[in-house]
C-alpha positions as CSV (number, residue, x, y, z in Angstrom):
1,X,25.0,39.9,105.1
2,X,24.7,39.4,108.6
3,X,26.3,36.7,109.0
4,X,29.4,38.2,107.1
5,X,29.6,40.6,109.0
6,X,29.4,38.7,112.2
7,X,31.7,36.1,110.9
8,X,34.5,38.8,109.8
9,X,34.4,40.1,113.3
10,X,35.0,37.1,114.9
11,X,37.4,35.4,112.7
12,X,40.4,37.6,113.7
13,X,40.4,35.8,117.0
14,X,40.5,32.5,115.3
15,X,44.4,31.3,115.2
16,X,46.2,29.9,112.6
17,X,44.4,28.9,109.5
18,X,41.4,29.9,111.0
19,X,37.8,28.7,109.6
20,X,34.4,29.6,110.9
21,X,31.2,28.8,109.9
22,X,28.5,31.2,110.8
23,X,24.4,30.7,110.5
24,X,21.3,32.9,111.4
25,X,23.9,35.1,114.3
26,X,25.7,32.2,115.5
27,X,29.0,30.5,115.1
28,X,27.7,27.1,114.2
29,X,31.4,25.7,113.4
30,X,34.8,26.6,114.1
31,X,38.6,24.4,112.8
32,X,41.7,26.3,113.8
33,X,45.7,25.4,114.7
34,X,45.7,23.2,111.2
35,X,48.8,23.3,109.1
36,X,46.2,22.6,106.5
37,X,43.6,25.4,105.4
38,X,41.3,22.8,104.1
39,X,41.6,20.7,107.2
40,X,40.7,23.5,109.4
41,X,37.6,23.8,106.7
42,X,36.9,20.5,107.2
43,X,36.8,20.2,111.1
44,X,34.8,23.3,110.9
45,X,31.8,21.9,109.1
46,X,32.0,18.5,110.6
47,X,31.3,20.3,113.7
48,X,28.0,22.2,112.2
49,X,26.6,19.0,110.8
50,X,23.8,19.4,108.8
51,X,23.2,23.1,110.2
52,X,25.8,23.8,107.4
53,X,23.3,24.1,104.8
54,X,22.9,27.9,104.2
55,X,25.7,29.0,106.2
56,X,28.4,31.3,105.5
57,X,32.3,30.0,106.2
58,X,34.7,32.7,106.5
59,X,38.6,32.0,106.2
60,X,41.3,34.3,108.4
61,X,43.2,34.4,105.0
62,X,43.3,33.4,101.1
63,X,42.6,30.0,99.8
64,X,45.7,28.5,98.1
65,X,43.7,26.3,96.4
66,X,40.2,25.4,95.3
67,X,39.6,22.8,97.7
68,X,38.7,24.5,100.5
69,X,35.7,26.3,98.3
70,X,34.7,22.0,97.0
71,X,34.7,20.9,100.5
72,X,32.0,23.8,101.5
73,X,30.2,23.4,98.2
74,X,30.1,19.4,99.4
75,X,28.4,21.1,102.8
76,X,26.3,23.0,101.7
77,X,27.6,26.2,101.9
78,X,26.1,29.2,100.3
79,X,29.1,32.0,101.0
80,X,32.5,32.1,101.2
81,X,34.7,34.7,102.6
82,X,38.3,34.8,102.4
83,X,40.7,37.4,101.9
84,X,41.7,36.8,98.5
85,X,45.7,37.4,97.6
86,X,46.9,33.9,96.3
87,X,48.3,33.4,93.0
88,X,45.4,30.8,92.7
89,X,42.5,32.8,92.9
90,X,41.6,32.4,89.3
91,X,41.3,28.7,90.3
92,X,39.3,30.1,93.4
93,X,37.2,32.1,91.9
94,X,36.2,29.9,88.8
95,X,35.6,26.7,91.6
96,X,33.1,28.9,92.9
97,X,30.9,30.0,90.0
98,X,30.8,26.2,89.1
99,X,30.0,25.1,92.4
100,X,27.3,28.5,92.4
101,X,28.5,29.6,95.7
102,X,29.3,33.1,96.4
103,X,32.3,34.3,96.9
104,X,33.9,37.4,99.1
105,X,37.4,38.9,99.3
106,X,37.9,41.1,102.0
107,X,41.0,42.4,100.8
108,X,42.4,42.2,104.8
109,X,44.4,39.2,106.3
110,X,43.6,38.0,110.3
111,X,46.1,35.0,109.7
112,X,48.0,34.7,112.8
113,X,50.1,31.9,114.2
């Protein structure tokens, strides 16, 4: 929980489709100024290598599509925060439980261009 809560702080500074991934207190990955969510996803976790495994990846806003959640899941990533509010979150969501990670909605947006 830690690391959530580090990582939510944070992630408001992150700009436009902002992704980071957060391990043991430290920012281990960060993608940002994508017009693609899951591209900022996956510059974030090429930049945390193998670190990834374990980590938490937080989101400035919702996922539009289960992709994003895949690409963690392909990472290694245990947690996922986003802020939820797609008409795709069903799909979200139910990515998740297959893929067993866990999966947080904040309810608040940081998106900012």
């Amino acid at each position: 929980m830690r690391d959530v809560e580090l990582g939510w702080k944070l992630i408001k500074f992150v700009k436009s489709n902002g992704i980071l991934v957060v391990r043991n207190g430290a920012v281990i990955g960060t993608g940002a100024g994508q017009m693609s969510r899951v591209d900022s996803v996956r510059i974030a976790l090429a930049k945390c290598g193998e670190r990834c495994r374990g980590a938490v990846l937080l989101s400035d806003a919702f996922f539009p599509f289960p992709d994003s959640v895949e690409t963690a899941a392909e990472h290694g990533i245990s947690v996922v925060v986003e802020t939820g509010g797609s008409i795709r979150d069903a799909d979200v969501i139910s990515t998740a439980r297959k893929l067993n990670i866990t999966l947080l909605f904040t309810g608040m947006r940081h998106f900012r261009h």
